[in-house]
N, C-alpha and C positions, 0 to 999 in steps of 0.2 A: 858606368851607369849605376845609379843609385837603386838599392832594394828595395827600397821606402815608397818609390812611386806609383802608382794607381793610376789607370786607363778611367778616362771621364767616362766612358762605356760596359766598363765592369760591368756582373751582372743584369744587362738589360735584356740578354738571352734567353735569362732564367725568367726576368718578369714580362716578356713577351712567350714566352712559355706558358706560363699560369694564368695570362689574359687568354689569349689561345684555349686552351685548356678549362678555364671557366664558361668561355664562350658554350664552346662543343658538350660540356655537362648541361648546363641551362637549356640548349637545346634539344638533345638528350629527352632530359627529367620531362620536356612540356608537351615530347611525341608522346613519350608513355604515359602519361597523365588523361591527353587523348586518347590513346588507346588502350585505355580504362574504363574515360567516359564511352565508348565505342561497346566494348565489351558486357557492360552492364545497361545499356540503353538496347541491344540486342536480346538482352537475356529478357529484360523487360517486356519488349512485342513481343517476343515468343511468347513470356508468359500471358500475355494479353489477349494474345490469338488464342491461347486454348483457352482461356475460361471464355472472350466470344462463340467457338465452336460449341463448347460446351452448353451455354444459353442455348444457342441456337437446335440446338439439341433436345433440349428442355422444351422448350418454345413448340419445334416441333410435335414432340410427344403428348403438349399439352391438347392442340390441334386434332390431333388425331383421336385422343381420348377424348373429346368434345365431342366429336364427330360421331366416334364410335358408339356411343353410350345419350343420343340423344334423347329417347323415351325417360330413362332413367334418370336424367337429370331434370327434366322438364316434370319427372314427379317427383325429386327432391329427394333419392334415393341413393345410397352408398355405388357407387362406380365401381368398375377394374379396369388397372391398367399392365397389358403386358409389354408394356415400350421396356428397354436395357434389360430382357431376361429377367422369366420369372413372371407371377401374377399377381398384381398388389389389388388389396380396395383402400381405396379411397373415401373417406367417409362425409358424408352428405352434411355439412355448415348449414341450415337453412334458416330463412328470416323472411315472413309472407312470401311476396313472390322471387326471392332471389336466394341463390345455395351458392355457395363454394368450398369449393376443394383443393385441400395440398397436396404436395407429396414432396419429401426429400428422398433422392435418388443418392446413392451411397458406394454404391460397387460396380460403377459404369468405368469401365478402362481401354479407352479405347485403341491406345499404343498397344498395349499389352505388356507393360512394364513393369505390373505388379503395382503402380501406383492409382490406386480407382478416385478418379474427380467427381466433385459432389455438385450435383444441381437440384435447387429447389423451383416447382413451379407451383403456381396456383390459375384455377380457373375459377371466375366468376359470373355468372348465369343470370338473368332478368327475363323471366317470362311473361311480355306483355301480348300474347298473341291472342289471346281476349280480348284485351282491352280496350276503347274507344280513344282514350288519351294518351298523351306521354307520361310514362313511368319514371320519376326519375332513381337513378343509381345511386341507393347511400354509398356503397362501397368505392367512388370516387375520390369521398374526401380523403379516404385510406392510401387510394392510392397517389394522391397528391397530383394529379393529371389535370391540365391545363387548356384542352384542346377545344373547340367550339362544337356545342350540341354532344357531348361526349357524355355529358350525365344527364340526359337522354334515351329514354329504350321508345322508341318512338310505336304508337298505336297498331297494333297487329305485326310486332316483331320478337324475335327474341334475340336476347343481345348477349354476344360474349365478349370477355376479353382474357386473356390468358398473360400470365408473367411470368418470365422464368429465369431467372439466375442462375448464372457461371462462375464456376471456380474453378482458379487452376490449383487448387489442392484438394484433400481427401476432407469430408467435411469436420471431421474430428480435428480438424488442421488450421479450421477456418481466422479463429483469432491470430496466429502467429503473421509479424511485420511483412512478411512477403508474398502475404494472400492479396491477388489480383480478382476481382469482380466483374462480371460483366451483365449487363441488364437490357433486354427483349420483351415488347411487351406488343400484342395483334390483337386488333377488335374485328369480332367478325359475328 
């Protein structure tokens, strides 16, 4: 037998090996690639859910300081608000018959994880309860609001609407890429 000769099948073991074996890496690399996208589309709702909660929060507190402080507003006068601990005022925006008021919330943490999420809200106020006509609401075009009869305070009402903004980070935080927003806004 000669030494020289060579099996037409030489080697096909090894590159049916490495098709194999690329195979099973391609598959591989495209589960964890998924469960990537998996892992950061999660991290995402989470972070979406708390600055929603947080508006809604907002939102809330806005409502209740409306509520609480009607006199006060209706004469166009500095508010408090003790929503998330602590007593703030709020200071009176006014312009004829309509005021508003901000507030950023700072040290609201409601895990308790040491990280406080920032909400801003504002309410604004149209006191036509005088009036014989409709008032319309300058502070509409501000808000960029689209809705029918909305910039409207219609004859013998008074008209609020409140908005408030959710973040899922600390407000000093707010520029950085991973800041998630959420936006709530109720006319009442």
């Amino acid at each position: 037998m000669d030494k020289h000769e060579h099996n037409a099948q030489s080697g096909f073991s090894l590159l049916l090996a490495m098709i194999v074996a690329s195979v099973a890496l391609a598959i591989g690399l495209s589960l964890l690639d998924l469960s990537m996208k998996e892992i950061e589309l999660a991290a995402s709702s989470r972070d979406s859910e708390i600055a929603f909660q947080a508006a809604n929060a907002g939102l809330e507190c806005a409502r209740y300081v409306r509520r609480s402080n009607t006199s006060a507003i209706l004469s166009q006068n500095d508010i408090t608000s003790d929503c998330f601990g602590g007593s703030n005022t709020l200071t009176a925006n006014a312009s004829g018959n309509e005021v508003q008021y901000e507030r950023e919330v700072t040290g609201w943490d409601p895990s308790g994880n040491g990280t406080p999420l920032c909400i801003r809200y504002d309410i604004y106020t149209v006191d036509n309860s005088g009036g014989s006509n409709p008032v319309a609401k300058s502070f509409v075009d501000q808000l960029g609001v689209t809705r029918n009869n909305f910039d409207q305070c219609q004859a013998g009402d008074i008209c609020s609407v409140a908005i408030a903004r959710g973040y899922n980070v600390p407000c000093a935080d707010i520029g950085n890429v991973y800041t998630v927003q959420r936006e709530l806004s109720a006319e009442f």
